[in-house]
N, C-alpha and C positions, 0 to 999 in steps of 0.2 A: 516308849511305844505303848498304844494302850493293849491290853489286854486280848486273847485270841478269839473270846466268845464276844467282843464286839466289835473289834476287825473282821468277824465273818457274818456279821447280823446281815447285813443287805451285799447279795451276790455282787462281784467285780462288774463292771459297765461292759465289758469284752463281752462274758458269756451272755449275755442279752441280744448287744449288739448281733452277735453270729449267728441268732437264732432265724429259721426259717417264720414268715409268719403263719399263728395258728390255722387261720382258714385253710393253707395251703398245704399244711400237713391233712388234717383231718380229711382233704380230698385225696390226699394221695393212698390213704390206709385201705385194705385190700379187705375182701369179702371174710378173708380167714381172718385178719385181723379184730375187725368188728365183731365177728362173732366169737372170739377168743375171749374180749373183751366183756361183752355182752351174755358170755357163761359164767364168768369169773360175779358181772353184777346181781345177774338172776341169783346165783348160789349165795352171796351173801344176803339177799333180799328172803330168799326163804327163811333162813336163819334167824331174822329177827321175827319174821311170821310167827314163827314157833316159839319163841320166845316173850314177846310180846303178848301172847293167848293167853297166859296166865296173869301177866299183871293187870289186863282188861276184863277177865274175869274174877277179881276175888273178893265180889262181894256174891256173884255163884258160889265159888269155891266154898266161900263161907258156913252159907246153906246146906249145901251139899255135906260139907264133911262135920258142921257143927262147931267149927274154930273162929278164933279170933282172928283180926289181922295179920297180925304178927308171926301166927300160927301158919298162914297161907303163905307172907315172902319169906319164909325155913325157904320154901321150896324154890324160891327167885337165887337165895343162898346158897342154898347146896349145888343148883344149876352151875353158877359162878365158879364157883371152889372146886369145879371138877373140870369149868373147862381148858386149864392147862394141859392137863393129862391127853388131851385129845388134840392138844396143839403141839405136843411133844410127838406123840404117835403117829398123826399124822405128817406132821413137819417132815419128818423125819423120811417118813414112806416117798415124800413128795420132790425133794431133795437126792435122794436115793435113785428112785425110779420114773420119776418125771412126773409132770404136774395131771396129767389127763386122769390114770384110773385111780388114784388113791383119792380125788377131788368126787370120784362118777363114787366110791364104795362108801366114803364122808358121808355124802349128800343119800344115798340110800338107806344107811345107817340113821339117818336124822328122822327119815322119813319113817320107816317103822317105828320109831320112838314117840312121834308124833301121834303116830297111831294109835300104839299102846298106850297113852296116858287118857285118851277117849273113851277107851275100858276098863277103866280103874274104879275098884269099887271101894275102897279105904283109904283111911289117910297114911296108911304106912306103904302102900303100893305108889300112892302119886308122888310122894318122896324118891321112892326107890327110883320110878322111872324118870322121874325130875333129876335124879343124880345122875343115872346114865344117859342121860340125853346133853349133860353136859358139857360130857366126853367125847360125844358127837359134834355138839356146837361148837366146840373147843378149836375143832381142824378146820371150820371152814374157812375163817377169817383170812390166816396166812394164805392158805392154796389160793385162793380165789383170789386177793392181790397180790399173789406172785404171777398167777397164769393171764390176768390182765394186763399190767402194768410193763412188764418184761416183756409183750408185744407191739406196745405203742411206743412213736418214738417220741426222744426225749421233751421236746418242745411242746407236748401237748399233756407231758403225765402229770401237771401241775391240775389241770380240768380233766383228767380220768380222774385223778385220785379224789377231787372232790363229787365229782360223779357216782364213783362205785362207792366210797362209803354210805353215800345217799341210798344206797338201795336198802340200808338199814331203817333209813325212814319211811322210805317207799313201803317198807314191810309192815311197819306200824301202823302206817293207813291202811293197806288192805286187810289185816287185822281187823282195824279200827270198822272197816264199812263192814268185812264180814260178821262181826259182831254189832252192829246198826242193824244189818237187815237180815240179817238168817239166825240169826240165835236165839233171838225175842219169838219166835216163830216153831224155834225146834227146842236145844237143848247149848250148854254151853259147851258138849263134846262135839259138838259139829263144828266151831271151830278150831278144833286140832286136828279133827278127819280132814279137811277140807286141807290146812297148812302141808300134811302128811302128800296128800295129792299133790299141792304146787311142787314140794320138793322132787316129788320122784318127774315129774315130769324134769325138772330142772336137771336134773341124774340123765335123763333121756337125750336133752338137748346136747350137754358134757358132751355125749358118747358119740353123736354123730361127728365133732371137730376131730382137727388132729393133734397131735399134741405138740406141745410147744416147741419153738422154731429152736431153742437153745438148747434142747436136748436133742431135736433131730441128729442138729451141727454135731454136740460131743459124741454121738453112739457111731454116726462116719466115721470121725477122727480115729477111734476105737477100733472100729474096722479096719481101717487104713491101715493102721500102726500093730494090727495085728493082735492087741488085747482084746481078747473077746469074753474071756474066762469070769463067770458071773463072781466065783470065790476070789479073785483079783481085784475086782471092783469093787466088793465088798470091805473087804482089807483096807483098800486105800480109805473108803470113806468114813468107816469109822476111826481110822488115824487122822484124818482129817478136821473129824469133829472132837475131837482130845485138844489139837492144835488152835482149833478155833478158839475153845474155850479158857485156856492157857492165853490167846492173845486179845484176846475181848473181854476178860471178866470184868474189867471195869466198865465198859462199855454197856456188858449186859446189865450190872446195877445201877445206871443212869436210868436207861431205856425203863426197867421196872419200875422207878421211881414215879417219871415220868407218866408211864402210862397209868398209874395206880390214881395220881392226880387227875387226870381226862377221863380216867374211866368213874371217877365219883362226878364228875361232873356231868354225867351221860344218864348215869343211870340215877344219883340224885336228882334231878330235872325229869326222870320219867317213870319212872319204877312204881313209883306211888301218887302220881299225877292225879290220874283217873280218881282214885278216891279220895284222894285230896278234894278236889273238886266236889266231890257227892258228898262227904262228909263234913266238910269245911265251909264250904258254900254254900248249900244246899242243893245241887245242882241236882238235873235226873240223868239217870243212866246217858240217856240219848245227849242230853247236852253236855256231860262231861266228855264224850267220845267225840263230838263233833268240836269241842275246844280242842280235841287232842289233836284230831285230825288237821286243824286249820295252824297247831304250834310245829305239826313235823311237812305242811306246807315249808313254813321260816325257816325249817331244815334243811330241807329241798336246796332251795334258794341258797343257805349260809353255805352248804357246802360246794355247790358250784361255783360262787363269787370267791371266796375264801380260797380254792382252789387253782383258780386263772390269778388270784393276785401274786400269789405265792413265786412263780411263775417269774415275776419280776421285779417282787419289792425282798425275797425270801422265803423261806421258811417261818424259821424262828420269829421272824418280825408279826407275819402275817397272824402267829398264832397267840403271839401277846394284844396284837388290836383287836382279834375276837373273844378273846380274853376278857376288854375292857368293854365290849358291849353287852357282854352276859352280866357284868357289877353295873353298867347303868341302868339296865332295868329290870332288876330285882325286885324294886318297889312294885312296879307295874304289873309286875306274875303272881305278887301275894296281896298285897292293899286292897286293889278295887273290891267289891260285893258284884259288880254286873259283868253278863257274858259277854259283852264285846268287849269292855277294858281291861279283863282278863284272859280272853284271844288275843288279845294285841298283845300281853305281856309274854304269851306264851310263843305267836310268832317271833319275839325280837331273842329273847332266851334261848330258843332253840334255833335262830337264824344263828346267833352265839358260839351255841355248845357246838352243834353241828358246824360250822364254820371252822375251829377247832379241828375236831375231830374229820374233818374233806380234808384234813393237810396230810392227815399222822399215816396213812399206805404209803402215800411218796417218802416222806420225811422218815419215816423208817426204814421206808427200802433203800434209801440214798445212805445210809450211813449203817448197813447191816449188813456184814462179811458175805460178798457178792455170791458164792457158794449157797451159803446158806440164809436164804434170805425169809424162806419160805418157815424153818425152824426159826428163826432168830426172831423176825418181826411177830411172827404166830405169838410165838411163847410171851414176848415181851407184851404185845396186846392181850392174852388170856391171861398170864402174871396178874396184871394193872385191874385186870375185870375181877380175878381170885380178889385180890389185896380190898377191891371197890366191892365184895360180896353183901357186903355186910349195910349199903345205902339203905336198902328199904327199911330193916328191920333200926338203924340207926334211926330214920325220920319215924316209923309208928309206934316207938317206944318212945321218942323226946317227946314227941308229939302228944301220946298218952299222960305221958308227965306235964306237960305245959298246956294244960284245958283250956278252953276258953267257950263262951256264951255268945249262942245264937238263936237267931229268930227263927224258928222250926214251924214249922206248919200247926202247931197244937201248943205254940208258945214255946217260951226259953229253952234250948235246950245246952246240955252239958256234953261239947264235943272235944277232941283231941285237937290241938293248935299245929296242926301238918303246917299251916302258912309259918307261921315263926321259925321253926325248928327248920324247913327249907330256906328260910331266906339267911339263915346262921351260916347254915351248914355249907348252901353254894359258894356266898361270901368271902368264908374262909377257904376255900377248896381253890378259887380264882385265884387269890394270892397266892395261891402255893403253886401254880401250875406257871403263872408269871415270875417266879423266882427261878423252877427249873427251865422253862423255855429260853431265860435271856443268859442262864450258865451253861447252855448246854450245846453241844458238837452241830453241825451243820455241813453237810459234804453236796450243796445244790447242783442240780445238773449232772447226777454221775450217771456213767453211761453204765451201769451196772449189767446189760445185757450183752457186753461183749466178757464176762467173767468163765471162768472156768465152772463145770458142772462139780458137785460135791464128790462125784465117785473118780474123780481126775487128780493126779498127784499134785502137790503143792495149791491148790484148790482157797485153803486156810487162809495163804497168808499174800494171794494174784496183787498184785500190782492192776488195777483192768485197764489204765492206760497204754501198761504194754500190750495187748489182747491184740490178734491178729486183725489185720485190715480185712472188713467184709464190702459186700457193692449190695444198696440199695439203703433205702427206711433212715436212719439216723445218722449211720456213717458220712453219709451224701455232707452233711451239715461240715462236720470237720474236713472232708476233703476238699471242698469249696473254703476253707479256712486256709488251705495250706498250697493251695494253690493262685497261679497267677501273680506269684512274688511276696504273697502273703505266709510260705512256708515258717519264715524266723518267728511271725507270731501263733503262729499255731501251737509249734515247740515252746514258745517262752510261755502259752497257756498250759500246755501239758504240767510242763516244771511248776508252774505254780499250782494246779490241783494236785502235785504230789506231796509239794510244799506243804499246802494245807491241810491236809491229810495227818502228816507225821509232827506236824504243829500242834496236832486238837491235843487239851490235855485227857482226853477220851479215847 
């Protein structure tokens, strides 16, 4: 028999088949729904705003503080390397006590950080608030695709998930325009004031929803059954998260691997773009920002298409085909000298990366301890970004080293080979992320929103097939499966997602 990680590459033809079709969920999602969804997108969308500000400024930053390249992505670095810390603390909060306020105090937190680094007057303050602001960035990723995802039903979280990670690119463009037209004009702390603004509004929208339908359900049951005692709830959940760790450690070292691979692919592809372009190219300010903006359009796009495939050819599969369109055109993103052949390469690359990364919210929530999904996938995506801290400074130090000669406005001039040293660097990165993708766990289609909450005993180690029968959104799906003399199949599907399950060697 062959092997488990390719006996699960492309879902069983059953769970397709049983699926409702998408237009007809997406009609059915309720006004809460959508804007569950749509706080979870915004909140990540801020996140790269604020993030992205710096990598679009630092040939400003430059000026301003008197540093070299290198000297500027410290700060992209230290960003990275701290946002686990804040995907630990907040996971956790989130998990704990539900997805709404530890997501609305994240998103506040980001926002004065944001603030603060607009008033920075040294290069050891931009660092300092570069590092705590990482800790901020750290929590939003998890909250925001657990409080999305965990309200949409199942048939459609294949095109959420490639949707809300897009709001990462969404954020780059808006970045990208507010630094086009307001920056040139003012200063380049107007755009962090301005990021500082989108978030807290984004904090504001949070606070008007309710919170998520899955912790309504556990904090009744709670009632009902009479435990109310917040030191009860306590107890359980950090026994809980002992047990998690204890039965997922392998699991959690996959997932790190993993995301460490995706996340060089993300931010090698973007981190150092922009001046790549200006100093490689020749390019000016405005056109290296309007190529960026036109490569995280192909984002856009990668991750919605990338998303709905997923849906029905897999996961895993899906993320090895975008895989193979980031290594065909390589050439295309570094070779050309002109701005359109190198837009074009930028849309296909980042149709690519992006595409990729529209899978990894689903694909990590589908196979991350149904309790904890919010700590698990957090961490393992801020892990993967810690492990990937290091992309910028790896490309404008190869870079530095491997010079090469261009045609400069005042004649030859001697610049840093950013094009080589990316086309190495993604190259190798692709084949590594294709090795983990086709060895690794696959759990498609899990209904992970009928799971027990983290502060609920036995929580660690649910079964969520067994999960009580609910009426409405997703359940609808399997009830129509088990019904009308279709019951034996519904059952012999249950037994086989549990099969598959205790099968992974994950």
């Amino acid at each position: 028999m062959a092997p488990y990680f390719l006996r699960n590459l492309i879902p069983k033809r059953e769970k397709t088949e049983q699926a409702r079709p998408l237009w007809d969920v997406l009609k059915s999602l309720t006004l809460t729904q959508w804007g569950l969804y749509l706080s979870g997108w915004l909140a990540w969308t801020c996140d790269a705003i604020d993030f992205f500000s710096v990598s679009l400024t630092i040939v400003n930053l430059q000026e301003q503080f008197d540093r070299k390249t290198h000297d500027i992505t410290t700060s992209i670095t230290l960003t990275l390397l701290f946002r686990p810390a804040g995907a630990v603390l907040f996971g956790l909060l989130s998990d704990r006590f539900g997805r709404k306020w530890p997501l609305i105090a994240n998103l506040l937190l980001v926002s004065v950080l944001s603030l603060g680094t607009g008033f920075v007057q040294t290069f050891r303050q931009f660092l300092a608030v570069r590092s705590l602001f990482g800790i901020g960035m750290g929590g939003i990723w998890g909250l925001a695709s657990a409080s999305a995802l965990e309200n949409i039903p199942v048939e459609a979280r294949g095109l959420a998930s490639g949707v809300l990670q897009q709001g990462y690119a969404v954020g780059y463009i808006v970045a990208s325009l507010i630094n086009l037209y307001l920056v040139p004009h003012k200063t380049w702390r107007t755009l962090f004031w301005t990021g500082s603004g989108i978030s807290a509004f984004a904090a504001l929208v949070r606070a008007v929803l309710p919170e998520s339908e899955l912790f309504i359900r556990a904090r009744r049951e709670k009632q009902a059954q009479g435990e109310e005692l917040t030191q009860s709830k306590t107890r359980i959940f950090f026994h809980e998260v002992g047990q998690m760790l204890k039965n997922y450690w392998l699991l959690c070292i996959y997932v790190v691997l993993f995301m460490s691979g995706v996340s060089f692919l993300s931010h090698g592809t973007q981190d150092l773009y922009p001046t790549y372009l200006e100093q490689n190219k020749g390019f000016t300010s405005y056109r290296a920002t309007v190529a960026t903006i036109i490569g995280n359009c192909g984002a856009i796009s990668g991750g919605a298409v990338a998303g709905s495939l997923s849906q029905y050819i897999g996961r895993r599969l899906t993320i090895i085909i975008f895989v193979l369109v980031i290594a065909v055109f390589i050439p295309l993103w570094i070779i050309p000298d002109t701005f359109n052949k190198l837009s074009a390469g930028a849309f296909f690359v980042q149709f690519g990366v992006q595409g990729v990364l529209g899978i990894v919210p689903i694909f990590l929530s589908e196979i991350s301890p149904p309790a904890f999904r919010s700590t698990f996938a957090g961490v393992a995506y801020q892990m993967g970004s810690m492990v990937s801290s290091a992309s910028a400074q790896i490309e404008a130090v190869g870079g530095e080293n491997l010079r090469t000669t261009i045609q400069g406005p005042n004649g030859p001039e001697n610049v840093p080979n950013y094009a080589l040293i990316q086309g190495i660097f993604i190259g190798s990165v692709s084949a590594y992320v294709i090795v983990l993708a086709l060895l690794g766990p696959e759990n498609h289609g899990s209904h992970f929103e009928r799971g027990k909450t983290a502060f609920q005993a036995g929580a660690s180690k649910e079964d969520i097939s067994s999960a009580p029968e609910e009426t409405g959104g997703v359940r609808d799906v399997e009830k129509s499966s088990v019904g009308s003399g279709g019951k034996e199949k519904g059952e012999a599907q249950h037994v086989e997602n549990v099969r598959a399950a205790k099968d992974s060697p994950l």
